[in-house]
C-alpha positions in Angstrom: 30.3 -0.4 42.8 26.9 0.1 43.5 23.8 -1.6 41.6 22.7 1.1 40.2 25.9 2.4 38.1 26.5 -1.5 37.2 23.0 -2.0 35.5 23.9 0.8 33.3 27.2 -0.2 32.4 25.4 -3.8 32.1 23.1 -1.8 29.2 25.9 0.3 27.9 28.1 -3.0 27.3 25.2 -5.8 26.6 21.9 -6.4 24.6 19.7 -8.4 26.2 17.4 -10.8 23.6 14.1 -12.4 25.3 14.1 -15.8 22.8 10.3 -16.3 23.0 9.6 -12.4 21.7 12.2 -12.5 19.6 11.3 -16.0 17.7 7.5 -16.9 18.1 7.2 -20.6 19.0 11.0 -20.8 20.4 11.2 -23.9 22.7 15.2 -24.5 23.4 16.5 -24.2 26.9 18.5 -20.9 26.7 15.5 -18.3 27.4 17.5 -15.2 27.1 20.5 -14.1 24.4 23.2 -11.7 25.6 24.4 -9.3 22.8 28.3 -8.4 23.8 31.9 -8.2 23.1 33.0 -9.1 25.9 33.9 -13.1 26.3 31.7 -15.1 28.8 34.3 -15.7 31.3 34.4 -11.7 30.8 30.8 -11.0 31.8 30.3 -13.6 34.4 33.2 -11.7 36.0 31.8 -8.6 35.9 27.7 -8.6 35.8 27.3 -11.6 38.2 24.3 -10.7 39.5 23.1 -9.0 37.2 22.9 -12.2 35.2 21.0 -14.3 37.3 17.8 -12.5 36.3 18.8 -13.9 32.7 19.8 -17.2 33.6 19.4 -19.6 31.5 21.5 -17.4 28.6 23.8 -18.0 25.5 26.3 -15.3 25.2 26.0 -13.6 21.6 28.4 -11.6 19.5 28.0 -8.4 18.4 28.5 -9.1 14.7 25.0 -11.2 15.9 23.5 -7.9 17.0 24.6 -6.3 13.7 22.9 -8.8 11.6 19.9 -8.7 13.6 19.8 -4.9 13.3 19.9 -5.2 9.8 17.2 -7.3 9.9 14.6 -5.6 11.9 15.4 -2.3 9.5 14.4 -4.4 6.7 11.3 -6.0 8.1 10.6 -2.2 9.5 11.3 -1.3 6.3 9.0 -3.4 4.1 6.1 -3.3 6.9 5.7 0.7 6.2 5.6 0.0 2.7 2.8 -2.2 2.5 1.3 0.0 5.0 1.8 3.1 2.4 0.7 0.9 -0.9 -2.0 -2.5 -1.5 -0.1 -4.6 -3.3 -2.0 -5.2 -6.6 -0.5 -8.4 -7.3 -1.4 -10.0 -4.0 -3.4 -12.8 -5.3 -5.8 -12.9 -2.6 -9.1 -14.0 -3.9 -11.4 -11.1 -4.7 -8.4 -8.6 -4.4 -6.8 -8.7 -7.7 -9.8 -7.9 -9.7 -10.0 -4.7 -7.5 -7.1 -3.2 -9.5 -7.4 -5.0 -12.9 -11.1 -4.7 -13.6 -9.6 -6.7 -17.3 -9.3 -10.1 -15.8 -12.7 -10.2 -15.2 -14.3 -11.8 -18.0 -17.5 -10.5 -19.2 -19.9 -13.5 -20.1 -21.6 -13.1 -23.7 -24.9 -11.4 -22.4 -23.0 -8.6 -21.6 -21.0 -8.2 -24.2 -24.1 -8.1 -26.4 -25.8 -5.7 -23.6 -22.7 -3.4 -24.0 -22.3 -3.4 -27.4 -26.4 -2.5 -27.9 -25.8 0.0 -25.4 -22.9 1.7 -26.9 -24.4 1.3 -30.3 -27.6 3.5 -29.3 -25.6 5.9 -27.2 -23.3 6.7 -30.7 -26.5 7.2 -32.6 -28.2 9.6 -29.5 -24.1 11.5 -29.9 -24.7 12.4 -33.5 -28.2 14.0 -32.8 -26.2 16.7 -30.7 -24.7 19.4 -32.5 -21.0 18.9 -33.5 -19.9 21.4 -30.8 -21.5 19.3 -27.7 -20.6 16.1 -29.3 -17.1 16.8 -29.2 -16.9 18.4 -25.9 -18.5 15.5 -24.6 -15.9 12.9 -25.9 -13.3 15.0 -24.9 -14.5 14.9 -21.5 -16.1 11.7 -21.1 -14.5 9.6 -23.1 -10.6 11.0 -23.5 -10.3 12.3 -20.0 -9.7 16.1 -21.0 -10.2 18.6 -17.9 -13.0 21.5 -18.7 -9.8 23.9 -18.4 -8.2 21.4 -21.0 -10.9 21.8 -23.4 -11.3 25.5 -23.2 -8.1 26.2 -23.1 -7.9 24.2 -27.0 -11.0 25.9 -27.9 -9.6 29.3 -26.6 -13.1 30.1 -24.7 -14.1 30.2 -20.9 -14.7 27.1 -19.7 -17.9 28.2 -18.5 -19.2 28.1 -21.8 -17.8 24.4 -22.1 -19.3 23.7 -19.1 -22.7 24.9 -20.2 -22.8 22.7 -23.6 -21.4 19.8 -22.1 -24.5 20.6 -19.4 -27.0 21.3 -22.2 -26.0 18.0 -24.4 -26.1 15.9 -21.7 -30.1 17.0 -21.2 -30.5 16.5 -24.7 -29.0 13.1 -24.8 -31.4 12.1 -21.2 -34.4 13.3 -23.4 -33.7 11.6 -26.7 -32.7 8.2 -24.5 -35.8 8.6 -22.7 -38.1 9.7 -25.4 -36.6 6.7 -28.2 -34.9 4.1 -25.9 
């Protein structure tokens, strides 16, 4: 039989496992794992030569192989996760508070800062008409969509877009002009 044609039975019948790629920091004696079915008395009979390259070996089975298969698939598995999502709950210093903005604490200063703030922005709201005021806390405050709003109000949205526009000026001014 020539080499050629025995190589790839040799691949057809046998994994070969490089140790030091396969385990990072291996050290033992056996550099190479041979994934089979066939006994060793079995392959030294048939892939003599061939098995010098790989020499020194251990001879595997191939529930071995299986396992390690279902292995990599997992590892593949959970690497393309990660890849796909951040993991909020890493715990890596500065990470977390990233994603949850309410374990920051807030010291006192800006809790009074905030409050003040939020106190003279209420009182600037009610010197808009009701209208703008409410389009602007729909859209500012609870999220809703210019479509949304329209869509409640039955009107274009243009015209929501134009008060919300037109409040918004009037609040700069009276923050400017007061605050």
């Amino acid at each position: 039989m020539d080499t050629n044609t025995l190589l790839k039975q040799f691949k057809d019948e046998c994994e070969v496992v490089e140790f030091k790629y396969e385990y990072p920091g291996y050290v033992g004696y056996e550099q190479y794992g041979i994934i089979t079915a066939l006994s060793e008395k079995e392959l030294t009979d048939k892939y003599a030569e061939i098995l010098k390259e790989f020499s020194p070996y251990i001879v595997l089975d191939l529930s071995y192989g299986e396992t390690r298969n279902e292995f990599r698939k997992n590892e593949d598995k959970h690497r393309k996760r990660s890849l796909r999502s951040v993991d909020a709950f890493n715990y890596e210093d500065g990470e977390i508070e990233c994603f949850h903005s309410e374990l920051i604490g807030e010291s006192a200063e800006d809790i009074v800062l905030h409050g003040l703030a939020s106190e003279v922005l209420y009182a600037a709201l009610n010197m808009l008409t009701e209208k703008q005021k409410e389009r602007i806390i729909k859209y500012y405050l609870q999220g809703l969509t210019l479509e949304k709003i329209a869509e409640d109000e039955g009107v274009y949205y243009k015209a929501i877009s134009f008060s919300i526009e037109s409040g918004l000026k009037k609040l700069k001014k009276l923050l400017e002009n007061d605050y």
